[in-house]
N, C-alpha and C positions, 0 to 999 in steps of 0.2 A: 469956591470952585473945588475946593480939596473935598469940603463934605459932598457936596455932591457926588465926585467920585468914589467918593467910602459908601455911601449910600447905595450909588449901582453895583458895583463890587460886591454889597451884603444881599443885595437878591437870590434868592433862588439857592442859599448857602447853607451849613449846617452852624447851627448856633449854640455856644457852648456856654452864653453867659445868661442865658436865661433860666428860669424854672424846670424848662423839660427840653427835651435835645428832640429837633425837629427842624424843618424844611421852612424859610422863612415863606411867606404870601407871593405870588407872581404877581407879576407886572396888570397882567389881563383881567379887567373886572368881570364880576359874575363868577369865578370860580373859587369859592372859598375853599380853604381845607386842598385843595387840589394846586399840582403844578405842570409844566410839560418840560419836556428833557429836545433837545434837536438831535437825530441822528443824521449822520451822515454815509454813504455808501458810493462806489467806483460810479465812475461817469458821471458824477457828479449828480446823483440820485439823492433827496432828502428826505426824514420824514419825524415828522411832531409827534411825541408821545405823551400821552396824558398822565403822571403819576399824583399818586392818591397816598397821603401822608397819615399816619392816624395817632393821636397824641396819647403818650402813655400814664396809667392813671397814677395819682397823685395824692397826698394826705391831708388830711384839715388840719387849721392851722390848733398848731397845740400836741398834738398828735406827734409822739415819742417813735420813734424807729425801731423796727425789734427782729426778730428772730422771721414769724410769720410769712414778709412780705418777701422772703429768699433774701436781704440784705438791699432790696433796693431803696429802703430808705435811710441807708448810710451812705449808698452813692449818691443821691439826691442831695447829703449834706456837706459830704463834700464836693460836689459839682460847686455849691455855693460858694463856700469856700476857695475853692480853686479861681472862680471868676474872678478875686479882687474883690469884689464889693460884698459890702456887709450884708446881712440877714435883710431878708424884702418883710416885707409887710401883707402882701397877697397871696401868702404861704405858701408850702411848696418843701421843699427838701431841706431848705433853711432855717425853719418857722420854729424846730426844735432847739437850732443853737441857738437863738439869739441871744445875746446879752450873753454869751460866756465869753471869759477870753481863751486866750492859745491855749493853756496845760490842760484846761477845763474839757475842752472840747476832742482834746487828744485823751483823755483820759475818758470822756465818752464815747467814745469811739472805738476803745480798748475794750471796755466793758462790754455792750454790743457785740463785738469780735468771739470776745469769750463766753457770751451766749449761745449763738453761734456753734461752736467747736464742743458745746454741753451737750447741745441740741442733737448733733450727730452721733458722737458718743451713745447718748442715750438709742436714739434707732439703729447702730450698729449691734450692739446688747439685745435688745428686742430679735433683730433678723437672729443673733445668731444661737438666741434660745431657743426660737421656732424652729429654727435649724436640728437641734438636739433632739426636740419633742417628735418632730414630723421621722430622723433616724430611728428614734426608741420605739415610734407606734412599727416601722418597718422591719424591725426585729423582731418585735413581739406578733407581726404578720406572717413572717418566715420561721417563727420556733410553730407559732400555730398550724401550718402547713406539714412542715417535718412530721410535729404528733400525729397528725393529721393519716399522713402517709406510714407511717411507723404501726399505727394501729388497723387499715385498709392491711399491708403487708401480713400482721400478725392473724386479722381475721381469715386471710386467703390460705397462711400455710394452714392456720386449726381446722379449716373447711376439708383443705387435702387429707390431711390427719386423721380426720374422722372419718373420710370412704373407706373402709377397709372390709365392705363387701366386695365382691367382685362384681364388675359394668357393663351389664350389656353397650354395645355399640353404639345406639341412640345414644344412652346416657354417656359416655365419654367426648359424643361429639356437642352433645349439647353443654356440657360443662366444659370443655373447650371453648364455646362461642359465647358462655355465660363471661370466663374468665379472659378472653379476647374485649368484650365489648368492657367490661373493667379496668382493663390496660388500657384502652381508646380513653374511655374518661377520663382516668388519672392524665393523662397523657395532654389532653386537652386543657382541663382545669389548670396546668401547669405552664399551658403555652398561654391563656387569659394571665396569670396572676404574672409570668414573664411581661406582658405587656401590659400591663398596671405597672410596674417597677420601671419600666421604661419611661412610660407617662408622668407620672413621678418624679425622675428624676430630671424629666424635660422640663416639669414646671418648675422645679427646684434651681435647674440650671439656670431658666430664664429670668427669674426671681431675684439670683445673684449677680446677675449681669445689671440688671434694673438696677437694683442697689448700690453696685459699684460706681452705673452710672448717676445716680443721685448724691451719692459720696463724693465722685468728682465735680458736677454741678456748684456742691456746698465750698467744697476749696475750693472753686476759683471765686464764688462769692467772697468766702471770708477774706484771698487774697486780692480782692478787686480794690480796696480803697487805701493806697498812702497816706497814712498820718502824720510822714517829717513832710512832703512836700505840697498836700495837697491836692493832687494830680490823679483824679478815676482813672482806673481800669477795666475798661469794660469787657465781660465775658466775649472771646471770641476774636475780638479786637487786638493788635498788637499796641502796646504801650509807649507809642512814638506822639513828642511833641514836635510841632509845625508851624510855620510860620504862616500867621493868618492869610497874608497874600499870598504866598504859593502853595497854597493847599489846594485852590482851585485848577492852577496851570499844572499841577503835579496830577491832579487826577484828570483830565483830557475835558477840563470844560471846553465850552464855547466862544464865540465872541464876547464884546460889549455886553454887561445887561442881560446875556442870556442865563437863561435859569439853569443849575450845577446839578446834578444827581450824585447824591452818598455814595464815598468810596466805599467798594465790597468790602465786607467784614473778612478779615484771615480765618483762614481752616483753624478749629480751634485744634489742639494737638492731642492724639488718641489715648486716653488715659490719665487726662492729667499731668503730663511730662511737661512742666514749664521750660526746659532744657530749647527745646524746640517750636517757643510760641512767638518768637522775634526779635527784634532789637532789644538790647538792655539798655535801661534809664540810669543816669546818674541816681537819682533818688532811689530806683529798684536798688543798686546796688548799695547805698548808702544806708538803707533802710533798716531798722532792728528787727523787727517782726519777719523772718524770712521764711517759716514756716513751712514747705508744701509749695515753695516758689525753685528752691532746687534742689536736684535730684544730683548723686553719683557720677560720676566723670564715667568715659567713654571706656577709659583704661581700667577701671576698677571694674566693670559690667564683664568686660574681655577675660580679665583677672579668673572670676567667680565661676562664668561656664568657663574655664581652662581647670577650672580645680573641679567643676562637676562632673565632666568631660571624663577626666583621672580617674575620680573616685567611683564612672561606673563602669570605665574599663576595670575594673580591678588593679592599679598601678600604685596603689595607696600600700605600705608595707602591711604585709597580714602577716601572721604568725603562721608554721606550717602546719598542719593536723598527720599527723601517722595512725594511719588508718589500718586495721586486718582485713584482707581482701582473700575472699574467698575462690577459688580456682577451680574447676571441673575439667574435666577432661580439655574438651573444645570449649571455645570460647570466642566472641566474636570481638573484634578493638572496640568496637562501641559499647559493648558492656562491660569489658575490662575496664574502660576510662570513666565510667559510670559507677560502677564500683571503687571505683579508688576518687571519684571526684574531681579527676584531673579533666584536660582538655584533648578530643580527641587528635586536634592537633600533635601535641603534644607527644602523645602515645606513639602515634603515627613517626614522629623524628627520632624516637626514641627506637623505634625498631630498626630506624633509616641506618642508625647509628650500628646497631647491632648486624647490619647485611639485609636486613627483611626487608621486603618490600611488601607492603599490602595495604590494598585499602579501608574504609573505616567500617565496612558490612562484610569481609573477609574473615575467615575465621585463623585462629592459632593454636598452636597445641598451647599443654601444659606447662612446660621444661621452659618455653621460650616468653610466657606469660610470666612466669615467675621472675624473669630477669627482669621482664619491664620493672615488676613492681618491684624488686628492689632497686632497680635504678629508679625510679621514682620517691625512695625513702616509705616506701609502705612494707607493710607485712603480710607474707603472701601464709595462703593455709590452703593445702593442696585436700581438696575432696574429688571423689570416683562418682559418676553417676550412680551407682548401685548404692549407694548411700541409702538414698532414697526409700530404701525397703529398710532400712536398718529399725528394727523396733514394730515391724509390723506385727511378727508373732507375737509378740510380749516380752515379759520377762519370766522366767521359772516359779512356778507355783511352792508355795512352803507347804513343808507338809502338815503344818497344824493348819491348813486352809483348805483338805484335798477331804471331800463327804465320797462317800460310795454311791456309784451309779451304774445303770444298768448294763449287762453286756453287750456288745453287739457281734450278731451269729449270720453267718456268710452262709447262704444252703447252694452247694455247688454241687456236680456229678454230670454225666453224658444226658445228650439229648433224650428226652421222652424215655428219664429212668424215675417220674414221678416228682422233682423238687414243688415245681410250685403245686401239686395236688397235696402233697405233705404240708409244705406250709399253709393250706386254705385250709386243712384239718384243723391244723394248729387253729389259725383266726377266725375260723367259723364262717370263710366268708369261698368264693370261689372266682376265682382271679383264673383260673387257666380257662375256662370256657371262654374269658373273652378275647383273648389272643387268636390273633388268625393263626391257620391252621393247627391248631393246638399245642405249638411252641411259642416259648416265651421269645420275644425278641425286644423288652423294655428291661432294665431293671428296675427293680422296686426297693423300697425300704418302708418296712411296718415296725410297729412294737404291736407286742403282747401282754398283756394284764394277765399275772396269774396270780394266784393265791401266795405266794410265797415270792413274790416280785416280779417285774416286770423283765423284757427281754425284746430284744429290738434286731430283727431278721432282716438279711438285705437278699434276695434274691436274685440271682444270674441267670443268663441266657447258656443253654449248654451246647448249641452249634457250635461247629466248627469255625464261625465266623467272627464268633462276638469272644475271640480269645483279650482282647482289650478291656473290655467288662470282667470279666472274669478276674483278671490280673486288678485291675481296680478294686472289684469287692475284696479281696485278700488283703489288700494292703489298709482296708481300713475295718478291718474286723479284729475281733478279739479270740474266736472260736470259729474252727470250719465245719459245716457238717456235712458230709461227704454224702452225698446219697447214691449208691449202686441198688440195680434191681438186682433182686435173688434168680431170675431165670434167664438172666443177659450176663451177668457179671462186668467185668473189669474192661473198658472200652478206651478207645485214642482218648474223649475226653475224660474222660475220671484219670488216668492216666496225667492230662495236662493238670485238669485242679489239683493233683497231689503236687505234684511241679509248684504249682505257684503257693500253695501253704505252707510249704517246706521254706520259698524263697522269704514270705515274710514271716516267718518263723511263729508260726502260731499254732497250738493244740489241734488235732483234728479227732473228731466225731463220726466213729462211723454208723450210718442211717442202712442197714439192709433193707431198701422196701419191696414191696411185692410178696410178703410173705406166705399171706392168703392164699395165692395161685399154686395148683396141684405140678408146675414145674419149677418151684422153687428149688434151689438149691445152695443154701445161708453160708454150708462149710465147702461149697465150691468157692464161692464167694473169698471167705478168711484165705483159702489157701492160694487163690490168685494177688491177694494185698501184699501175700508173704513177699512175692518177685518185686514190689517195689519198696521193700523195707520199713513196713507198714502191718507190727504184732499185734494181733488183737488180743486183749486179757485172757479170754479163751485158751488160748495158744501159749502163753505165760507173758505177754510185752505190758504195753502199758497205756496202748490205744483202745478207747472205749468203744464199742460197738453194741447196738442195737436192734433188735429183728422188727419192723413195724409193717404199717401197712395203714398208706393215706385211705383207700379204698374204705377198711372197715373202720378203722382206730384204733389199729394193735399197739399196744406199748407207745403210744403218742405219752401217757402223761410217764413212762421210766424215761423216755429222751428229755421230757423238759426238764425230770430231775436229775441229768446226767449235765446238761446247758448249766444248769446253776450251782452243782458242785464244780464245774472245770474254772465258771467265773468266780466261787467263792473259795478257791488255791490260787488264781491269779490275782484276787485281791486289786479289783479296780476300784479306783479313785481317781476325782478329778475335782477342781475348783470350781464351783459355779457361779459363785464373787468376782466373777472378773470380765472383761470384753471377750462375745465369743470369737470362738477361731472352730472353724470346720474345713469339711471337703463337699464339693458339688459331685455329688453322685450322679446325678442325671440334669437333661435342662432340654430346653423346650420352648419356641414362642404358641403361646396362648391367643386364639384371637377373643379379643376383651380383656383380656386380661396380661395380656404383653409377655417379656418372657420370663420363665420361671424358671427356677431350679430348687434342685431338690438336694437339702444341703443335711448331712448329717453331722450334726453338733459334736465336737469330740472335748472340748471342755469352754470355760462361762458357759453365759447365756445372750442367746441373743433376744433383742426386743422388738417391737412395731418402734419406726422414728431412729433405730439404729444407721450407720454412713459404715454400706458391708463394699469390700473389695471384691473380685473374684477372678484371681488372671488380669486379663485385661479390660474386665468390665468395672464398673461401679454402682452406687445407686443407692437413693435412703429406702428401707422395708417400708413398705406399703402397708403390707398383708403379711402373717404368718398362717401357713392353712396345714394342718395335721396327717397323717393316714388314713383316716377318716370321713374328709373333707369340711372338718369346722375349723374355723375361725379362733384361733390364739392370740392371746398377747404376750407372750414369751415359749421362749423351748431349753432347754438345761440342755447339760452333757448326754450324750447318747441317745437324744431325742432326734426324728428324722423332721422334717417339715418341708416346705414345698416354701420359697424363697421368693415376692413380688415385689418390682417396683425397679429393679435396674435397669440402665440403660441400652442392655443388650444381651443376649445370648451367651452367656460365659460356655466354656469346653468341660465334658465331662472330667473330673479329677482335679480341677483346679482348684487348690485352696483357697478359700473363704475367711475373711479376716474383719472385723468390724475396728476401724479407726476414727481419732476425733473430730474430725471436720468434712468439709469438701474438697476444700485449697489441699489435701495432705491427700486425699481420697484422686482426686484429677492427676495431683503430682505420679503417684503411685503408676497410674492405670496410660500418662503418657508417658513414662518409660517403658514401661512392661510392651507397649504398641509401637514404640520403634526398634527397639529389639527384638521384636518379632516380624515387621517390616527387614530390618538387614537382616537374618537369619533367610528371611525368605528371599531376596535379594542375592544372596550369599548361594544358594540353592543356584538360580536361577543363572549366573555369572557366566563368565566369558568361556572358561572350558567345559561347560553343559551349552551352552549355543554352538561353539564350534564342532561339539559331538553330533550335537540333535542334523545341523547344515551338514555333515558329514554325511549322516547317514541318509540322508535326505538324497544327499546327490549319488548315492552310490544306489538307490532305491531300494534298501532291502528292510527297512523298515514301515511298517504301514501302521499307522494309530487310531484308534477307536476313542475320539474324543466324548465325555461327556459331562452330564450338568446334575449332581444329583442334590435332591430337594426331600428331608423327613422331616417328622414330626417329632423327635426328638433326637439328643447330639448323639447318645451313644450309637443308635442305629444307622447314623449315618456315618459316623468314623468305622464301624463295623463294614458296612458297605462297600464304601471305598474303599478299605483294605481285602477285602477278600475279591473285587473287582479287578484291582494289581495283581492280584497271585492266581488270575485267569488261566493267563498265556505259559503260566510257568516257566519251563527252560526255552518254553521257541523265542527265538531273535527276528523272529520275522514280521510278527502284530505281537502290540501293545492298545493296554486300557489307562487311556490319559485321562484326570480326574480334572476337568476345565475348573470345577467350583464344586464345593459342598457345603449345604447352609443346613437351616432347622425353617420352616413355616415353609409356605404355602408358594406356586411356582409364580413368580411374577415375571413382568415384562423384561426388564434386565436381563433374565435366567436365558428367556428368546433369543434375545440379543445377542448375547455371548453364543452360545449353540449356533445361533445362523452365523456369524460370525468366521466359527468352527468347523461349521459344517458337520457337528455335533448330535446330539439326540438327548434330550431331557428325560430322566426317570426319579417320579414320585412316591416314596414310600408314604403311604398312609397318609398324604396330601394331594391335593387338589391344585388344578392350575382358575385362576381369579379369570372373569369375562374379559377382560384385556389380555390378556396372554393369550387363552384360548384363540381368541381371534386372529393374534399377532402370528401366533403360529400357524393357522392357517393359512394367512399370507403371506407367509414366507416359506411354507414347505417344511417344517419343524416339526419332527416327529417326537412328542409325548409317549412315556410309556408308565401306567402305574401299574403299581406293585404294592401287594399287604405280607407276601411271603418271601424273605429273601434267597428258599430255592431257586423261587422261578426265576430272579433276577439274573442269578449267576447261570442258571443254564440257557437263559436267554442273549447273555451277552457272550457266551462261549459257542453259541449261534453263529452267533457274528461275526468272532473272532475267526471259525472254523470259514466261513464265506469269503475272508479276505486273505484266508493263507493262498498261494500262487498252486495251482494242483501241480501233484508230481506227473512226468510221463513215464510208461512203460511200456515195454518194445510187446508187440503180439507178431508171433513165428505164423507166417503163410506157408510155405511150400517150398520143395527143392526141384529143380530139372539139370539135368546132364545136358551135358555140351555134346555135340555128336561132330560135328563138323563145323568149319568157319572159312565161310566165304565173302572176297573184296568184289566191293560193287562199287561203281565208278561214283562219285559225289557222295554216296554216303559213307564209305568205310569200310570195316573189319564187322560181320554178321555173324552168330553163332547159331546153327542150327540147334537146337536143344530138344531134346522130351521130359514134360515133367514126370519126374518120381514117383514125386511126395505133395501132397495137399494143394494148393491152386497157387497160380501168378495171377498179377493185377497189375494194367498200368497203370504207373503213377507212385509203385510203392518203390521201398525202401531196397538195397539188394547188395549182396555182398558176392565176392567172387573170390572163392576158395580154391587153392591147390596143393593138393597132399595135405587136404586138411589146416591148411593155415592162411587165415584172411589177407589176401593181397591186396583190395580196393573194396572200398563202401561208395555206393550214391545210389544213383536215381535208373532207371529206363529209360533210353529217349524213343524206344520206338519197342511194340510189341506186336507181331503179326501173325496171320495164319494164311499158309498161302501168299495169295498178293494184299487180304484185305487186314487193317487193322481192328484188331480185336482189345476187349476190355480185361479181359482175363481167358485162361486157359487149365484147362482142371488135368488131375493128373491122368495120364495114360494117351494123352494126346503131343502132338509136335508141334512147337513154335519157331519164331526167329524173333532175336534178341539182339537190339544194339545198345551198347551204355553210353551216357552221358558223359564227353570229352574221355573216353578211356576205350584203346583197342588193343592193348596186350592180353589177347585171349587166345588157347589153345583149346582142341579136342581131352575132352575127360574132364576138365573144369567143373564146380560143382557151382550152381548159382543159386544162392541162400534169398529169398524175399521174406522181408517183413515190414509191419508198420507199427507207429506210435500213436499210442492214445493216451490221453489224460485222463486220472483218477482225481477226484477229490481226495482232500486229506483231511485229518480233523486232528485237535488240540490233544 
């Protein structure tokens, strides 16, 4: 009876004493291999499921256990083991121990184990040299790329380097679009090889996760089999022994006889962490081999992130660093704390402490940065923004470095007294015919080739207007040459050029031209120079003079030999070993060729590929182009050249500095542009608005805003200033200068003007199809100009149009009071007859007695007879009533007159 009951009991069970762990046979024949499970569900709902067993593969007999089969054939030998019974004969998991005893089989067991743990080893070594190879090939992909681009880079500047013709417009936009679609590639190629590296490191990631999980797999093999007690451990499974009868009532079998389905397997635990795979076994814990079965306690894990935790707050003792921290003017907390390394925190309580309040993008002076940083244990070093230029000029030239080079000669004198017809004599070339109306209004700068050296001439504008030019070519000259005509003499400006020669203290040359013409007069001339303190040799002084004549070529080659003895007593030298440094004489935007200036070298040299300053401009030489118009690649001391490749327009007179970089070139050029932002700023401030509103509301100012647009700086700083000294001393109109640039009128220019309510005027520039336009639709009056006569007397036009006209009284007629009679509802009448010249009603009238004016106003009533009349001429008799006034007698004289307005002019 008993076996029987062990026999239904063992249906449908998992058996652990056989060969291979499996689902014994059901009850029901015909279903081999297969068993069925009963479920059951509420209301008492059943239902039979069919499970399908499938038995796990197994070794011949003889067949040694090894590394290969994942270790399943060390748990197969000890399942046998474990069952009690010896080694079967029908092989299987046991087939390898037979015939050994206990140490024999524990010590193969061991061996296997440590196969095993070889095994892995070795494919851990393998991943993680492939690891190494696949990082080096990825290094040696991205040094290739770098060169890659390093060399792309280098081809692009030599490409720029080498245009140093100048571009037509096509050509700059197509080399634009060339070097666009270049940027695009690189651009791209770099986003492909970005996601390669990504790709990459995707497969790489996923590779090591594999691995990890293949390394965990292998330990829980090699920890799946107990050698003290016998007892498998199967992967996934928790390590609990049961008791064979309740294994079934523990996992929810069924009745009697019904067939059991396999407890679930346990979640096996993520990584490896045997800490968390279940119950411990006496024998787990007895066991010697504990290898990778346990891990670090919960408080040691806690422990390690509390100290990682630490060590990346920064809470770890550091040593302090004292630091030199640099200071400028203003400063913001976030850069201070940035400079000194601290935390802006930090900074921030530090100033709390000091009274300050501010936040971390708020700026601070100097005084009170300095305290941070010494309360902070740092070392402050106070610098001035003007720093920044410090070293631009250079350093002093030694004189065993300083070669002789050419003069530079300033030809100055009054308008249309012959300069630039003299200097084309000189160059053989003829510059005044293409100036409009036959005045200069450019300066230039040429040299001279002569037989006995060279000589480099800068020619000035002699109007009244271009006193700015003037004062410029002085200041960077060596010799002045004075040019007066012989039959004009001594003028305002010849007069001013002596002014400003004297001011930068340089030799002057007197040029007598016109000598040819039959009203010359050379010794009127000397004796008017006398009154401004100005001997000619002649005379006994010590100022040279010359009698010439551009016209023929009188004494042109005694002046040049007069030029190069006054420069060979001054004994010029200069270094041309060194970075140049000059002045921008003139400048200009070029279309095609961007803006230019025209820089005259006063010592080095400059090159193509030099990094030049100028004011507040920057930019690498492009191009150096000559007097001439050829193509250089360098210019020495006292050489002029025309200056391409900067980023903007520099101002005439600005010095010109070549420095070592860009980073030092940018530094320069954004100081220099905020300081002239708060200068202008500074202008513009709160007691110039309250003046401007002032006058505004009291109306007695009216302004003539406008926009003016040349073709180069000097004529337009010229412009504008002689546009300001319009209105002269009247306070009534002004000439407000909205904008003054250099190129062509563009649509902004509109803008501002409509804006204004302005008017745009173009010296020897054009307005672009969009502007044209723009101004037409908006009512924007354009005006060009090649002469700046016309401009000034066009806008004193103007000015004279918006003075308020004055009035002035015009005397009508006198009539005598003869008698004065009261009429009922109208008042006091005066009979009168005029005198003198005519009445009018409606005019103006004064009433005189004994000659002295007692009442001014109006007529209210003018008659003849009974009818009203419009006037009354003399010799005839009216009647007269005034406006609200009747103290009038017989003999009264009554004065008429009216007011008209006059235009005024400037």
């Amino acid at each position: 009876m008993t076996d029987t009951n062990d026999q239904n009991r063992n249906k449908g069970k998992l058996s652990l004493s056989g060969k291979t762990l499996g689902l014994s046979k059901p009850a029901a024949p015909g279903a081999a291999g297969a068993g069925t499970v009963r479920q059951s569900f509420s209301h008492g709902r059943q239902n039979t499921v069919a499970v399908e067993v499938k038995r796990k593969r197994t070794f011949e007999k003889g067949a040694v256990p090894g590394v290969a089969d994942g270790g399943a054939a060390a748990r197969r030998a000890a399942e046998g083991v474990q069952s009690g019974r010896g080694p079967q004969r029908g092989g299987g998991g046991g087939g390898a121990l037979r015939g050994l005893s206990e140490a024999e089989r524990e010590k193969r067991l061991r061996v296997l184990q440590d196969a095993a743990v070889e095994e892995q080893r070795r494919a851990l070594t393998e991943a993680e040299e492939r690891a190494v190879a696949e990082q080096l090939a990825r290094e040696e992909a991205a040094a290739a790329e770098a060169a890659a681009r390093a060399e792309a880079e280098a081809r692009v500047a030599a490409e720029r380097a080498a245009a140093l013709e100048p571009m037509d417009e096509d050509t700059v936009r197509r080399r634009e679009m060339e070097e666009l679609r270049r940027i695009q590639e690189a651009e791209k190629a770099a986003v492909e090889e970005a996601e390669r590296k990504r790709r990459e490191q995707e497969e790489a990631k996923k590779a090591e996760e594999a691995r990890k999980a293949e390394e965990a797999r292998s330990r829980e093999a090699r920890t799946a089999t107990d050698v003290t007690t016998r007892a498998p451990i199967l992967p996934g499974r928790a390590p609990v022994v049961e008791d064979e009868d309740e294994a079934p009532r523990r996992r929810g079998g069924g009745g009697k006889g019904a067939p059991k389905a396999p407890a679930p397997a346990a979640k096996a635990p993520k990584g490896g962490d045997k800490r968390r795979g279940g119950k411990l076994t006496v024998s787990q814990a007895l066991s010697d081999d504990d290898s990778g079965v346990r891990g670090r306690s919960m408080a040691a894990a806690r422990r390690a992130r509390e100290r990682e935790r630490q060590r990346l707050h920064g809470r770890q003792e550091t040593q302090k660093v004292t630091r030199d921290v640099t200071i400028p003017e203003v400063i913001t907390v976030q850069e201070l704390a940035n400079r000194m390394a601290e935390r802006g925190a930090d900074v921030i309580k530090t100033l709390m402490r000091m009274g300050v309040m501010a936040t971390i993008t708020q700026a601070i002076d100097a005084d009170t940065a300095e305290l941070v940083v010494t309360e902070l244990g740092h070392r402050p070093y106070r610098v001035s923004e003007a720093d920044v230029e410090i070293g631009v000029r250079g350093i002093e030239d030694r004189p065993e470095d300083m070669k002789p080079r050419p003069p530079v000669v300033t030809v100055m004198g009054h308008v249309d007294h012959g300069k630039t017809s003299l200097l084309d004599a000189l160059r053989k070339t003829d510059v005044a015919a293409r100036e409009a109306g036959g005045i200069t209004q450019h300066i230039g700068a040429y040299q001279v080739q002569l037989e006995s050296g060279a000589i480099t001439f800068i020619d000035t504008p002699g109007h009244a207007a271009f006193t700015e030019m003037r004062a410029r070519g002085a200041n960077v000259t060596d010799v002045v040459v004075l040019v007066v005509a012989a039959d004009d003499g001594v003028m305002p400006q010849t007069v001013e050029a002596i002014r400003h020669a004297k001011a930068a203290k340089v030799p002057i040359i007197v040029a007598i031209n016109k000598c040819d013409l039959p009203s010359a007069k050379p010794d009127r001339v000397r004796n008017e120079l006398l009154q401004h303190e100005l001997v000619v040799e002649a005379m006994g002084g010590d100022v040279l003079d010359v009698e010439v004549s551009a016209k023929s070529g009188l004494n042109l080659d005694k002046l040049e030999e007069n030029i190069l003895l006054q420069a060979e007593i001054l004994e010029l030298r200069a270094n041309p070993d060194r970075p140049a440094e000059g002045v921008i004489v003139e400048a200009k935007l070029d279309k095609g060729r961007g803006p230019v200036g025209t820089v005259l070298v006063q010592r080095g040299t400059i090159r193509v590929g030099d990094i030049v300053v100028a004011g507040s401009e920057w930019g690498r030489v492009r191009a150096l182009v000559n007097d001439r118009g050829q193509n250089v690649q360098e210019a020495g001391p006292a050489s002029p050249v025309e200056v391409l490749g900067m980023n903007g327009v520099p101002l005439a007179g600005d010095d010109l500095a070549v420095v070592e970089n860009e980073a030092r070139a940018r530094e320069i050029t954004e100081y220099r542009q905020r300081k002239k932002r708060e200068a202008l700023a500074a202008q513009q401030g709160r007691g110039s608005l309250e003046q401007m509103f002032s006058k505004i509301q009291a109306g007695d100012v009216k302004e003539l805003p406008v926009v003016i647009k040349g073709d180069v700086q000097g004529s337009v700083e010229a412009i504008a200033g002689a546009l300001e000294k319009v209105a002269g001393d009247n306070a009534e109109v002004k000439v407000r200068v909205l904008m003054s640039g250099v190129g062509a009128i563009t649509e902004s220019d509109i803008t501002l003007a409509n804006a204004s309510d302005g008017l745009v005027i173009g010296f020897n520039v054009r307005a672009n199809p969009q502007a044209r336009e723009m101004a037409k639709r908006d009512g924007v009056e354009i005006r060009y100009y090649s002469i700046i006569y016309n401009i000034i007397d066009d806008v004193k036009q103007m000015l004279t149009g918006m003075l308020a006209p004055s009035l002035r009284e015009r005397f009508l007629g006198n009539a005598q009071i003869q008698e004065v009679f009261n009429i009922t509802k109208v008042g006091k009448v005066a009979g009168c007859r005029v005198v003198e010249g005519i009445v009018k009603r409606g005019a103006k009238v004064r009433l005189l007695r004994d000659n002295v004016v007692i009442h001014e106003g109006t007529l209210k009533t003018l008659k003849r007879f009974k009818d009203e009349v419009r006037e009354v001429r003399e010799g005839f008799e009216c009647g007269m009533a005034f406006e609200n006034y009747d103290d009038i007698r017989p003999g009264d004289l009554i004065e008429a007159f009216e007011m008209e307005e006059v235009a005024r002019e400037l």
